[in-house]
N, C-alpha and C positions, 0 to 999 in steps of 0.2 A: 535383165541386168546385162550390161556390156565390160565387157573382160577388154583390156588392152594385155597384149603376150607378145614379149621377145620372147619368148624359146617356148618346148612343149606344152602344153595344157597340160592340167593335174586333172585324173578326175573329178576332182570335187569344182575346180573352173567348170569344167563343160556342164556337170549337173546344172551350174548357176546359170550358166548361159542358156541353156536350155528351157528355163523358167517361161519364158513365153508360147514358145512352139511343142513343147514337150518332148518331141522327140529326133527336131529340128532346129539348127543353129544359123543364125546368118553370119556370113563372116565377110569380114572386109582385111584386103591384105595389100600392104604397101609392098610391091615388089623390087621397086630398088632397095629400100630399109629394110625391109625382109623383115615385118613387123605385122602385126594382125591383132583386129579387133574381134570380139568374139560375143554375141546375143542381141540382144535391143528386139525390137519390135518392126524398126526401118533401117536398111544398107544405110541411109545417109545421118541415122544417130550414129554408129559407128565409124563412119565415117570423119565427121564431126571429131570425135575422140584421136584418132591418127594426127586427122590437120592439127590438132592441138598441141600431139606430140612431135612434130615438127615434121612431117609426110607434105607433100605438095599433090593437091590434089589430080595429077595427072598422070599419077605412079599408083594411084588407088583402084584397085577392082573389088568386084563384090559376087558374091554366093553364095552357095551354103550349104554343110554338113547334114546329111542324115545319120544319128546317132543307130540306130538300128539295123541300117545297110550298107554303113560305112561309107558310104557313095559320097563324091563331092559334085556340086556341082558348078556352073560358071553364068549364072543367070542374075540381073538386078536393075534395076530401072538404073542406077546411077552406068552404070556401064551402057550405057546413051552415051557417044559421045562425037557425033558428025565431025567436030573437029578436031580429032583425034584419027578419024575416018572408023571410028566404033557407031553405027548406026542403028544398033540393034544390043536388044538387056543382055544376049549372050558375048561371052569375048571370045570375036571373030579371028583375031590376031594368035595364029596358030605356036608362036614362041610366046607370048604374053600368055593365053591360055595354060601352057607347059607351066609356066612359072608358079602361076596361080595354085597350081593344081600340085604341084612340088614344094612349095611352099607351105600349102596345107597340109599334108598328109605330112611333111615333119614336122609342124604343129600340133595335129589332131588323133594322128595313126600310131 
């Protein structure tokens, strides 16, 4: 299930979003709209759901919560982005990383 969230996750969001991974979430966070998608099976269904809400896919990163260790991470095939000068699933871009990762944790933490 994918969760689209302006603001904190509820517990009972992340239980849903967790339905795939079980004790892992993938999340996709538009860092200008400061806006996050939250489960699916792929970064790019969630993905999908942001564009929808009106995100430009070029403000979109992707990673993902462990529910047990609380760790976020910055890893996702869509975060490939040569023309971006992202050439690798992690985000190398050490301010965009910051954000992603501040982002989450007031969403998920």
């Amino acid at each position: 299930m994918i969760i689209f969230l302006d603001r904190k996750a509820s517990a009972e969001e992340v239980k849903r979003a967790s339905e795939e991974f079980r004790d892992y979430i993938k999340i996709i966070i538009d860092i200008e709209k400061q806006v996050m998608a939250i489960g699916g099976n792929l970064h790019a269904d969630a993905e999908k759901v942001l564009i929808k809400n009106g995100s430009s896919q070029e403000n979109i990163w992707g990673g993902g919560y462990s529910i047990t260790s609380r760790r976020i991470d910055t890893q996702a095939v869509i975060n490939i982005r040569p023309r971006q000068g992202n050439d690798s699933m992690e985000i190398l871009d050490a301010e965009t990383r910051r954000r992603f990762i501040e982002i989450a944790e007031g969403f998920l933490k």
